[in-house]
C-alpha positions in Angstrom: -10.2 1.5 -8.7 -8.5 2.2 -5.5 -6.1 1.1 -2.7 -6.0 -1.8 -0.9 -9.0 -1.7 1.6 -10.9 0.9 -0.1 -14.3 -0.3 -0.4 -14.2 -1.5 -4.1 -15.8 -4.8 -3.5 -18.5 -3.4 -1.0 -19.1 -0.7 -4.0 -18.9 -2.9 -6.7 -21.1 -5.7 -4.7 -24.0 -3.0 -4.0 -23.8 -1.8 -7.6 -24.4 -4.5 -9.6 -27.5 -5.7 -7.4 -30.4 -4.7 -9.5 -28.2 -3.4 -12.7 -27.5 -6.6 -14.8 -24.0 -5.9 -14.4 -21.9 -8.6 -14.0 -19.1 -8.0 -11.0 -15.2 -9.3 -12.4 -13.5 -9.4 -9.2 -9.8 -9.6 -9.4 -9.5 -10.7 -6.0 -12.3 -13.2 -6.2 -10.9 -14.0 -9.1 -7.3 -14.8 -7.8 -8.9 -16.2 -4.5 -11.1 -18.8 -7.1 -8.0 -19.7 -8.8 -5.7 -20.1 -5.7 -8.3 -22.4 -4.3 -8.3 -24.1 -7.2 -4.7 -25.0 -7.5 -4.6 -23.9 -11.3 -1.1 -23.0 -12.4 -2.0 -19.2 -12.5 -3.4 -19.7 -8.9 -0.2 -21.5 -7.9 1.9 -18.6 -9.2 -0.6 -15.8 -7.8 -0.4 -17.2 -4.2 3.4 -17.1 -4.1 3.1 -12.9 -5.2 0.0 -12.5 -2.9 1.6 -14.0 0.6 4.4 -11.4 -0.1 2.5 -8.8 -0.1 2.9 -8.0 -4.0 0.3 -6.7 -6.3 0.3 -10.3 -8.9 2.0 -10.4 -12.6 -0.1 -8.3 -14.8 0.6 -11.3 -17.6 -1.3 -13.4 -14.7 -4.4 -11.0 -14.1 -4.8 -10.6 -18.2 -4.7 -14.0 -18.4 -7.1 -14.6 -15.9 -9.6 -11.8 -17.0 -9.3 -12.5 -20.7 -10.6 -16.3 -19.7 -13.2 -14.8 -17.5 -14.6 -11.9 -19.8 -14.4 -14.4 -23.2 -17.5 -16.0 -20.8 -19.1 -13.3 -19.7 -21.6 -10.6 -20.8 -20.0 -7.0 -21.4 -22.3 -4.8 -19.3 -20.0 -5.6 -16.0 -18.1 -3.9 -13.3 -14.4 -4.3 -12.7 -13.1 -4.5 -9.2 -9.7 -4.5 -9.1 -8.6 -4.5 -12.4 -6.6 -2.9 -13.9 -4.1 -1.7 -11.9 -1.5 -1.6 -14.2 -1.0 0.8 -17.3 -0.3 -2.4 -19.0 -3.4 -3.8 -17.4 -5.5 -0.9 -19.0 -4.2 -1.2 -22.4 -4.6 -4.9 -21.9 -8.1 -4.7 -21.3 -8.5 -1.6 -24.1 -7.4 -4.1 -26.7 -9.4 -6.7 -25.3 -12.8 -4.8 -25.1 -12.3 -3.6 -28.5 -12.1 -7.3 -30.1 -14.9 -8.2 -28.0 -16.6 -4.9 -29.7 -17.0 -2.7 -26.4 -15.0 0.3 -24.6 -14.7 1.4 -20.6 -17.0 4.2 -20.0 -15.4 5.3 -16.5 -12.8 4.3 -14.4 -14.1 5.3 -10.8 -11.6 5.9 -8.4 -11.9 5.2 -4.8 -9.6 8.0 -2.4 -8.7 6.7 1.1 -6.6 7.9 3.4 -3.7 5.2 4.7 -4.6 5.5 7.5 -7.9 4.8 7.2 -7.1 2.1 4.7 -4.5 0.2 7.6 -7.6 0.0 10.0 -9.8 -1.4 7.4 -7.4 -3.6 6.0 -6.9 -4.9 10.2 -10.4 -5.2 10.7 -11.1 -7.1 8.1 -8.3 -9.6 8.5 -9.4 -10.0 11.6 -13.1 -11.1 10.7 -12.1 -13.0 7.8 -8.8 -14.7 9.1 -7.1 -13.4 5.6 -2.8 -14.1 5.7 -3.0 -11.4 3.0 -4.1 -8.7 5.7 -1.3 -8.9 8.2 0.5 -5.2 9.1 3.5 -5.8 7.3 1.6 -7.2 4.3 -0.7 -4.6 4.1 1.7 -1.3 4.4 4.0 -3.3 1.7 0.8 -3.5 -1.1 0.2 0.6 -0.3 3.4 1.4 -1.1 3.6 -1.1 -4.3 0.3 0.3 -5.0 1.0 3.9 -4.9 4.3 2.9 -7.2 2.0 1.1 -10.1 -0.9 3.1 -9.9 0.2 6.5 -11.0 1.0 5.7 -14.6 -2.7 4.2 -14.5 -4.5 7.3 -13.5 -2.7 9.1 -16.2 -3.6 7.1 -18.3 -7.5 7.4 -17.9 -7.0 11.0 -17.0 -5.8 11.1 -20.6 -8.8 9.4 -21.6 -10.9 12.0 -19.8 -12.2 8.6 -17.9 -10.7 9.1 -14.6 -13.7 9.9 -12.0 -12.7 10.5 -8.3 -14.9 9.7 -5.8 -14.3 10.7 -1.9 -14.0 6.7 -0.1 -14.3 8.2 3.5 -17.8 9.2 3.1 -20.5 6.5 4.2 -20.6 3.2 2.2 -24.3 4.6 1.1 -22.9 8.0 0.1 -19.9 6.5 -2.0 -22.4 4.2 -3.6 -24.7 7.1 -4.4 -21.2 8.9 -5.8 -20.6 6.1 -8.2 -24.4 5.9 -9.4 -23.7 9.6 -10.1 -20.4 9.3 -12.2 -22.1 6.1 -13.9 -25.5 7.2 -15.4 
């Protein structure tokens, strides 16, 4: 988990090479839909060009599809990031006979996360990653995230990991808090 810009795909990219883990994507996942033109998709894009974190009916209905078809020793990037999204995916993984070990949480400054989130709009020509876009998701992020971090920290789940150090470092990190 983490903010926009964060390095959870990189992370979650690096970590499943050479795991068996299977990477569920939110973002690819939305992207994949969007492209698509599937209702959901149609709905998410309207959310995502404003700058707003998508429906959590939208995302649970889009991950319950995805890990229905999918082997259960994967990595979620991205999701949840909602309380609801957490209890969501609780009830899920319990009918599907499995439980969330960790929920790893990637801290940025926003700083930091705003020159990120420029550069790589700039490589990648993504409309989600304008200035104004991007300081509108921190701050709907910061509002919807809290409730899930006390959720997990409940749980005793919650695992923070420092995202300014090196992508090598954070990925070491993670390794750490998932063994």
């Amino acid at each position: 988990m983490g903010p926009p810009g964060a390095g959870k795909g990189t992370q979650a990219d690096r970590l499943a090479q050479g795991r068996s883990l299977f990477k569920l994507s939110t973002g690819d996942l939305l992207r994949a839909n969007v492209r698509a033109g599937t209702p959901l998709g149609q709905r998410a894009k309207v959310i995502m060009d404003a700058g707003g974190l998508v429906s959590d009916e939208i995302i649970i209905a889009m991950v319950r599809d995805e890990l229905r078809n999918r082997p259960l020793r994967l990595l979620l990037d991205g999701f949840p990031r909602t309380r609801a999204q957490a209890e969501a995916l609780d009830e899920l993984l319990a009918e599907l006979g499995a439980s969330l070990s960790a929920a790893v949480l990637l801290e940025v400054d926003e700083a930091e996360l705003i020159k990120r989130l420029q550069s790589r709009a700039a490589l990648e020509g993504r409309s989600d990653d304008n200035e104004a876009t991007i300081r509108n998701r921190m701050r709907v992020y910061a509002e919807q995230t809290q409730p899930l971090l006390d959720y997990y920290q409940a749980q005793g789940k919650l695992r923070r990991v420092n995202g300014l150090a090196s992508i090598d470092e954070v990925t070491a990190a993670i390794s750490e808090v998932l063994s």
